[in-house]
C-alpha positions in Angstrom: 162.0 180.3 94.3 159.3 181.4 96.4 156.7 178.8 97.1 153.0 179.3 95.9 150.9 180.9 98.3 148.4 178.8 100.5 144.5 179.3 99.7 142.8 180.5 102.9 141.4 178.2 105.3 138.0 177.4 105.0 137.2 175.3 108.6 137.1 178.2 110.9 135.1 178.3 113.9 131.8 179.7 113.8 131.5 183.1 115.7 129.8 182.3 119.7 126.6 183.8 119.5 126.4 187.6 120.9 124.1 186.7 123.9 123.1 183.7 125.6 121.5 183.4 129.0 122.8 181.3 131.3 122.1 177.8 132.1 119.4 177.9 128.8 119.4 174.6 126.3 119.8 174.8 123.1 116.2 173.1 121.2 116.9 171.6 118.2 115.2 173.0 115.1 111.5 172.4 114.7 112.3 170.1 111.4 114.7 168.0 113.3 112.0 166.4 115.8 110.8 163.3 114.0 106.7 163.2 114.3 104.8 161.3 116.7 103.1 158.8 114.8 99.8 156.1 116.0 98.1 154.0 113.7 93.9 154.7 114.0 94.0 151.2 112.9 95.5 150.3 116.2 93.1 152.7 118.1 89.9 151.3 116.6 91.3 147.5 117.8 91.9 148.8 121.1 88.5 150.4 121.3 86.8 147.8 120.0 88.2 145.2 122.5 87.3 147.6 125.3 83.8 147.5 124.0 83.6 144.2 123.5 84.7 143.1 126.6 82.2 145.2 128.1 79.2 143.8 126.5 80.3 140.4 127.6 80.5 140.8 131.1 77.2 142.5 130.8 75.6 139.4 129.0 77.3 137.5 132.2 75.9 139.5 135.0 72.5 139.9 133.0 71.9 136.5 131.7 74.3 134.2 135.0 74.6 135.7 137.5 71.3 138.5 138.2 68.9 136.8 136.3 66.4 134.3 138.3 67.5 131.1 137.9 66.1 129.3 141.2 63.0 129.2 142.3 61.5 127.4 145.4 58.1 127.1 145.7 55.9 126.8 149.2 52.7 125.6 149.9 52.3 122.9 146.5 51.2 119.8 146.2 49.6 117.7 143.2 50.8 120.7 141.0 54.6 120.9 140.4 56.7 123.5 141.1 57.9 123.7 137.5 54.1 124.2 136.1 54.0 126.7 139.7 56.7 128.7 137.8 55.8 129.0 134.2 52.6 130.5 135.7 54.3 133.2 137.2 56.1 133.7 133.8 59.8 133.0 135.3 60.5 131.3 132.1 60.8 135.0 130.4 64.7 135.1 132.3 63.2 137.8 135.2 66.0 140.2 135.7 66.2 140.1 139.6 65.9 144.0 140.0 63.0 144.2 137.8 60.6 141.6 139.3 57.1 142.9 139.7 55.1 141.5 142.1 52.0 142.0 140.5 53.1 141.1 137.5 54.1 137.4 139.4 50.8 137.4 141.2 48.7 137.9 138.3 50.0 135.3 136.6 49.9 132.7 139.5 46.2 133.5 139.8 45.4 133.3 136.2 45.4 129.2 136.9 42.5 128.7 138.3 44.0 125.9 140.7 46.2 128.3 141.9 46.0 131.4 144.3 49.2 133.4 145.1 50.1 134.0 149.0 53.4 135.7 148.5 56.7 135.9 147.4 60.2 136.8 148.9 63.7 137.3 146.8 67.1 135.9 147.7 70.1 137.7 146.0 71.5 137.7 143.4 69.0 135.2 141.3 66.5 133.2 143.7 62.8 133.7 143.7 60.9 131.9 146.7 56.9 131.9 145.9 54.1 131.2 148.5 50.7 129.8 146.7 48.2 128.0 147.7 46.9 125.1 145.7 43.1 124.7 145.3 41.5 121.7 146.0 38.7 119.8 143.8 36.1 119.3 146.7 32.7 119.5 145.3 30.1 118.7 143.0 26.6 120.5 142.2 25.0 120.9 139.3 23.2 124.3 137.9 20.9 124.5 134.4 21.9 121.0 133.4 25.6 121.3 133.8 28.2 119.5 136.4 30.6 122.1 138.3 33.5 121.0 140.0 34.0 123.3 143.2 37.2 124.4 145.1 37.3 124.4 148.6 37.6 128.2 148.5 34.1 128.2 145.6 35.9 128.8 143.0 34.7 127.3 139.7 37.0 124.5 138.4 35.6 122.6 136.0 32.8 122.5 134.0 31.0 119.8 132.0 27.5 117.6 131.3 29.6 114.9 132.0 28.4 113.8 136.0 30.9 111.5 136.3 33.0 114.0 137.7 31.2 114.3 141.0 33.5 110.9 141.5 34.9 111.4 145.3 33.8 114.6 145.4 31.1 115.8 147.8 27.8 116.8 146.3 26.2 120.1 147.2 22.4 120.1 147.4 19.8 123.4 148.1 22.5 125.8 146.0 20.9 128.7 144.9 23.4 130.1 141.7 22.7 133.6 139.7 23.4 133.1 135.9 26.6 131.7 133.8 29.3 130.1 135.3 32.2 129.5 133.6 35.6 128.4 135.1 37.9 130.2 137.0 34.5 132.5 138.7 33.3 132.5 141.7 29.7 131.4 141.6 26.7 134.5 142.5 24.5 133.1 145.2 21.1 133.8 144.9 20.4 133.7 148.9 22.3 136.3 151.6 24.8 134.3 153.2 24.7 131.1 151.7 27.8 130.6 149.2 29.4 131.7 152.2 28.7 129.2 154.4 29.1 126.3 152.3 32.8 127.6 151.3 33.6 128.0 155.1 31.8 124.0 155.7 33.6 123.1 152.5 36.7 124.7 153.7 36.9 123.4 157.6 36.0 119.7 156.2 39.3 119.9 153.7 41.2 121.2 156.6 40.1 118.7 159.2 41.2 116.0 156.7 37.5 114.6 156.2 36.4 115.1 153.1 36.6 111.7 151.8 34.5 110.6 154.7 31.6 113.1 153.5 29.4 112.4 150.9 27.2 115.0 150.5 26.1 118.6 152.1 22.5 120.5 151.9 22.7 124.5 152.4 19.8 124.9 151.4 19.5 127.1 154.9 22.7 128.9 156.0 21.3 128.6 159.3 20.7 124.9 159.1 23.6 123.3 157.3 23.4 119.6 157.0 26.2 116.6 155.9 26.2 112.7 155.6 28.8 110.8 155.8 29.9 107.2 153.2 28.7 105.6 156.8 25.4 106.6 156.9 24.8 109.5 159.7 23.5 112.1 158.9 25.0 115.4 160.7 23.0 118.6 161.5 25.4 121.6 162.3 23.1 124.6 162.8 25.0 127.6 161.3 28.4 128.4 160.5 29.5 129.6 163.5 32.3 127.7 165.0 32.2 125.0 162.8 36.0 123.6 163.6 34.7 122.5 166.9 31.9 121.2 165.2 33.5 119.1 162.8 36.1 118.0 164.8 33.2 116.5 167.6 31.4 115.0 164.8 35.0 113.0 163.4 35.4 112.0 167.2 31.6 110.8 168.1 31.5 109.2 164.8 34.7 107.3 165.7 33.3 106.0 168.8 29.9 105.1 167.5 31.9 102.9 164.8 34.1 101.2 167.3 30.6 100.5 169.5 29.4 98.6 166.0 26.7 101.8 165.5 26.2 102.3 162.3 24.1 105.0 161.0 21.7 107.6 162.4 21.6 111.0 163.2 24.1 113.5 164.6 22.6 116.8 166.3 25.8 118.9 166.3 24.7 122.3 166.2 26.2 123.5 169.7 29.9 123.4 169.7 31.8 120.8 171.9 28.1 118.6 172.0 26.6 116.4 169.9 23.4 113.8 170.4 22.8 110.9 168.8 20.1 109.1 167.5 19.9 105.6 166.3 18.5 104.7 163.0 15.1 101.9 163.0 17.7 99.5 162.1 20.1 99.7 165.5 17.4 100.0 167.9 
């Protein structure tokens, strides 16, 4: 017997493909490249962290390391530098690039006791301001009512009360134009005359002598007068050169103490000079 015949093979070789240029790759089929796939979950995190990081280092610079956060001030005495800066406003957190001088000068001058000079920045959060305090240094009185007086006339206080001429030196022969009110600069009613008391007022701060002076009279600019707690009484002439002036009448008075002569009167109107004469009671 013949044996059955065998079926046909099925696992033949697939035909080579007619054409195929050389040295070109085969790409697998479209559908066999699995997708690329990134959660927008993950995205937003990453995003978000970015953003966040950002704002903090922001807040770091902005509120640590640019903001002004020391401040020197120059040229105070009986007022602390702390009450110096809140009236310049530096507890608003000044952004260093953004501070306005005007802004810091206004705001120095709106205290009265105060007058701003000047101000210099230090990077990256230093402020150094230069004021000038105002000194309480005399007393007058105008329509019934007590004025205190800074030695550069500005209006300091104001009250009925006249104890506040207490060690202060009292003005006498003032001429004043209307309402005062504090923090103004008083209106003089004579040419000439607010401005020589300031500039007496001013030279007798300076010179450290105010305490010794009880009282001035302008009521002629071109005949100022002073007295002193000892008793002399000091004519200066006008306002011209009154540094020399005042500093001859501190040294003749000196001597005239140390010689036991109390009291009399001091003609100091020529600078460098100054005459004196006796009162009744030390002849």
């Amino acid at each position: 017997m013949q044996p059955p015949p065998r079926p046909p093979e099925t696992n033949q070789a697939l035909p080579e493909p007619i054409y195929q240029e050389q040295d070109w790759e085969q790409l697998p089929a479209e559908e066999d490249i699995p997708p690329s796939f990134k959660s927008p979950a993950r995205r937003i995190f990453r995003l978000a962290v970015i953003l966040v990081s950002f704002l903090v280092l922001l807040f770091v610079l902005r509120y640590h390391v640019f903001t002004i956060s020391r401040v020197q001030v120059v040229g105070n005495h009986a007022i602390t530098w702390q009450e110096v800066a809140r009236s310049a406003g530096l507890e608003r957190k000044l952004l260093y690039f953004t501070v306005n001088e005007d802004e810091i000068a206004d705001g120095v001058n709106a205290n009265r006791y105060l007058a701003y000079m000047g101000m210099e920045k230090v990077f990256p959060n230093m402020l150094i301001l230069y004021i000038r305090e105002r000194i309480p240094s005399a007393f007058f009185t105008h329509l019934g009512v007590g004025f205190v007086m800074a030695d550069d006339g500005m209006i300091l206080e104001k009250s009925r009360d006249l104890a506040l001429r207490q060690g202060l030196i009292e003005v006498s022969g003032l001429e004043i134009w209307g309402q005062l009110e504090m923090g103004m600069f008083p209106v003089g009613g004579r040419a000439g005359q607010l401005e020589a008391l300031v500039a007496l007022l001013r030279e007798i701060v300076e010179q450290g002598y105010a305490d010794q002076v009880r009282d001035v009279n302008v009521s002629d600019e071109n005949s100022l007068k002073m007295s002193t707690t000892d008793g002399y009484t000091v004519h200066l002439g006008n306002m011209e050169a009154l540094k020399a002036k005042i500093g001859t009448v501190r040294a003749v008075i000196g001597e005239l103490k140390r010689r036991d002569l109390v009291g009399g009167v001091l003609e100091a109107s020529i600078p460098g000079e100054a005459t004196y004469r006796a009162s009744e009671g030390n002849l």
